[in-house]
DRENTI-212269 format. One record per atom (N, C-alpha, C): y, z, x; residue in one letter. Coordinates in steps of 0.05 Angstrom, whole numbers, plus 5000, padded with zeros to 4 digits. Example, Ala and Ser with C-alpha at 12.3 -4.5 7.8 and 13.67 -1.06 7.14 Angstrom:
residues 2
488651565264A/491051565246A/493451565264A/495551425257S/497951435273S/500151575258S/
This chain:
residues 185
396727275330X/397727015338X/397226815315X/398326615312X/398926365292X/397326135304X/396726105287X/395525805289X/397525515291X/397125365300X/399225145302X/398624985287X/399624865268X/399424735253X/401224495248X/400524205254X/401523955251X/401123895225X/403823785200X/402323795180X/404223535173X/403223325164X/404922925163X/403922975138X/406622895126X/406822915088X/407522535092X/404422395085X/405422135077X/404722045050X/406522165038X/406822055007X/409021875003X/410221785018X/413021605018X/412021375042X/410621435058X/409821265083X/408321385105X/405921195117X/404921345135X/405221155158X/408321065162X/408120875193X/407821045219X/407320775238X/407821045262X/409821125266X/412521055261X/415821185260X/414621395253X/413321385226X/413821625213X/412021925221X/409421785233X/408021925251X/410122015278X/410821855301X/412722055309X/415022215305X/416422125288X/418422315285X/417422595273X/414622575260X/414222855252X/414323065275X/412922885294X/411623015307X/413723105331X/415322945330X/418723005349X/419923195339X/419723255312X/421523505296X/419323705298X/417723685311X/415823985306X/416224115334X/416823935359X/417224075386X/420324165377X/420824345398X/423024495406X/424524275423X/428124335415X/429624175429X/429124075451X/429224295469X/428624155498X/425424075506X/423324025494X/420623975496X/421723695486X/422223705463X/423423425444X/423923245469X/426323325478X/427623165495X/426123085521X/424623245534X/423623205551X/420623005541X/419722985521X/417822835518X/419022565507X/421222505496X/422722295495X/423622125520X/423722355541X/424122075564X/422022025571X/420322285569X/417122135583X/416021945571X/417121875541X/415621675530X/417221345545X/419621415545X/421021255558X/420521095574X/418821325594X/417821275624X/414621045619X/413621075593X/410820835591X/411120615591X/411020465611X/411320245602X/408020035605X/408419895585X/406619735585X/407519405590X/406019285615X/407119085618X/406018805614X/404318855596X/402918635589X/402918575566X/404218335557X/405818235526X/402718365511X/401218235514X/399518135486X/396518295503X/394818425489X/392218465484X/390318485464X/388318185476X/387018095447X/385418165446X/384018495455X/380218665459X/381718905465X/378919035457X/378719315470X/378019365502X/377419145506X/377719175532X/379419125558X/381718915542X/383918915551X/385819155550X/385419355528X/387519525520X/386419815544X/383519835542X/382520055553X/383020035591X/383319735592X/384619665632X/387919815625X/388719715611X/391919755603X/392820085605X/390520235587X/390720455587X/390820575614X/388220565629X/387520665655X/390220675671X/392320505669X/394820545684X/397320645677X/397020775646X/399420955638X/399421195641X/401921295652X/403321445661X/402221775642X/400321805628X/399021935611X/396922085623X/396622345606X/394122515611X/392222395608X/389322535617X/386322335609X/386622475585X/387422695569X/387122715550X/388122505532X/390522465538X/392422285518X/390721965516X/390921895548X/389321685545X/386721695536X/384921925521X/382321865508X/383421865488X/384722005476X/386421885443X/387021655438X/389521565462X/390121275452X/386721085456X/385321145479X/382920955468X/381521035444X/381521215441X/379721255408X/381021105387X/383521145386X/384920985360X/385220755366X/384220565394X/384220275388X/381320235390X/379120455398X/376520385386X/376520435343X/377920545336X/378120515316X/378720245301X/381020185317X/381719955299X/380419665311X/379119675334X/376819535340X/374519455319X/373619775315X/372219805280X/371619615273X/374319625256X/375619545233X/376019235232X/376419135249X/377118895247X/374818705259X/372918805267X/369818665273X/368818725249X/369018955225X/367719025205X/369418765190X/371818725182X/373418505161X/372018285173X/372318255202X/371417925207X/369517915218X/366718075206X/364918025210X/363017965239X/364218105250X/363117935276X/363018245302X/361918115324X/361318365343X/363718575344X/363518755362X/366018975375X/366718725391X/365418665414X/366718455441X/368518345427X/366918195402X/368717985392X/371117995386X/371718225375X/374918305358X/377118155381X/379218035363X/381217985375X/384118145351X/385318205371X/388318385361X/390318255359X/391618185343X/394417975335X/396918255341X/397918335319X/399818545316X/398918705333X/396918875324X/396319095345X/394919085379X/395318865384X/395418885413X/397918825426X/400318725419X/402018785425X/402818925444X/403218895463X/405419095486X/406919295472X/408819245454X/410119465446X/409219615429X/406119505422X/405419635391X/403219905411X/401819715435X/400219925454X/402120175462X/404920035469X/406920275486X/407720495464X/408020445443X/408520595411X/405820755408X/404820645414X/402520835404X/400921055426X/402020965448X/401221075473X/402521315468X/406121265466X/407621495464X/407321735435X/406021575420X/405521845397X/403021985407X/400421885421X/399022075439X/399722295448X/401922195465X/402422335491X/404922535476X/406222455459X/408522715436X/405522915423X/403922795416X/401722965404X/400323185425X/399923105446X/398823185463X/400023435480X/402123385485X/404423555490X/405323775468X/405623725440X/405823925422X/402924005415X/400323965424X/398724155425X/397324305397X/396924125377X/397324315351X/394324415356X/393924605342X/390524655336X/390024595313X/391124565300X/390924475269X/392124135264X/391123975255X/392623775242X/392123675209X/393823675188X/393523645160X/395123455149X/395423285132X/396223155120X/394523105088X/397423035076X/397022925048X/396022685048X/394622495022X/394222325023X/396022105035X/394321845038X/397021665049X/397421465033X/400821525027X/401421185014X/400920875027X/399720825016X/399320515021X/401120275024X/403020315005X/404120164996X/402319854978X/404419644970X/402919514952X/403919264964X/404319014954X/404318714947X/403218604969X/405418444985X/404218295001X/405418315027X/404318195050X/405418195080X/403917975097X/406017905112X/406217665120X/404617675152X/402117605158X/401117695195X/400317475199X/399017475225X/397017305236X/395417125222X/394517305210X/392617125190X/393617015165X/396016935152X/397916895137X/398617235122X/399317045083X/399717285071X/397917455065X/398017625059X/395417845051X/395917995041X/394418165018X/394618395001X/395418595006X/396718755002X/397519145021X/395219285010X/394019475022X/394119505044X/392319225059X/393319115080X/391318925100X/389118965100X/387118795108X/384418845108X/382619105117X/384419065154X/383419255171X/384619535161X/387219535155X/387719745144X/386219955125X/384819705108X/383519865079X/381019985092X/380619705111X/378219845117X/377320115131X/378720125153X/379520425165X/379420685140X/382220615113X/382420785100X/380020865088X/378020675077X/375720645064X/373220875082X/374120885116X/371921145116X/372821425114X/374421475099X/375021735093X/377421855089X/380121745089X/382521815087X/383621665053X/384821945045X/384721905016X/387521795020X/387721634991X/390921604996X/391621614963X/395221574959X/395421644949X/395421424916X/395021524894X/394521384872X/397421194859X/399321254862X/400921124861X/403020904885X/402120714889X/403020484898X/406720444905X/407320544927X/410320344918X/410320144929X/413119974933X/413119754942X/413919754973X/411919514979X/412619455009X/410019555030X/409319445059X/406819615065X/407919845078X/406920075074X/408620335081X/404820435103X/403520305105X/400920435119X/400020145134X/400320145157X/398919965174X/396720035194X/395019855206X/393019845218X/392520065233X/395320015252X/395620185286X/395720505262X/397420515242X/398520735234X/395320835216X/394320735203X/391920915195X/390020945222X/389020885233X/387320915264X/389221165276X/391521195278X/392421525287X/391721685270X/392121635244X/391821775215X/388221915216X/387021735219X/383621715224X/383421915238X/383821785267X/383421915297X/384822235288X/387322285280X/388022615287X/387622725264X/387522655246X/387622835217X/385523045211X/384823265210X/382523395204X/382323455175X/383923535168X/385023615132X/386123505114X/386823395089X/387823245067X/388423485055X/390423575044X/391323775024X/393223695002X/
């Protein structure tokens, strides 16, 4: 028997698009499809969450496995991290601009739950492009990769040495990257 193997080539980009659609082209047609409505079916109905403890009530009511839902909480204790590490200040403290988002929680809920369902035993990826200049958030303009972003990247996900343009690696998208990746090749 074979090993399953999930393997996200982000040398061009490591968004979460780009994180699910890998992971949509690795199930079989009709799994595909059937996990496409289920993602359908998440909804999250609360615009904005500014904690981890808003997102982890949020969680407790989607339509998701406890497995899936311990993923999606790991990757927003991740980026929890990260953004009490940039701004200095407690876990409680962290507040989430972009990534608490309703749609950014429901996006990321649904690449869980596509991950979870295709079942890999293996997961690998290439370094991740970063991308370069600048981007416009919450906190005004800012350098690529974003603060929280680097910072996440900074505990252990290599990326790659050449820069293109535009941010091709964000916050929510390294914290999946973090959370599932076992291998860099």
């Amino acid at each position: 028997m074979t090993e399953t193997t999930l393997h996200f080539d982000f040398t061009q980009k490591a968004t979460r698009q780009q994180i699910l659609d890998t992971v949509l082209e690795s199930l079989d047609e009709n799994k595909r499809a059937a996990v496409i409505d289920e993602m359908a079916a998440i909804a999250v109905v609360k615009d904005h969450h500014h904690n981890l403890s808003e997102i982890a009530e949020t969680i407790k009511t989607l339509p998701l496995s406890e497995k899936a839902k311990q993923h999606l909480f790991e990757v927003y204790d991740i980026l929890a991290h990260a953004e009490a590490a940039v701004h200095e200040c407690a876990l409680e403290e962290t507040h989430f601009h972009e990534v608490g988002r309703g749609s950014a929680v429901q996006n990321t809920a649904g690449i869980c739950h596509a991950i979870d369902c295709l079942a890999p035993e293996r997961i690998t990826a290439t370094p991740v492009q970063t991308g370069s200049g600048k981007v416009e958030c919450a906190h005004g303009l800012l350098d690529i990769p974003a603060p929280a972003t680097q910072a996440i990247l900074d505990t252990g996900v290599p990326v790659c040495a050449e820069r293109l343009e535009g941010e091709r690696c964000t916050p929510t998208s390294a914290a999946l990257i973090k959370h599932y990746v076992e291998e860099y090749l």
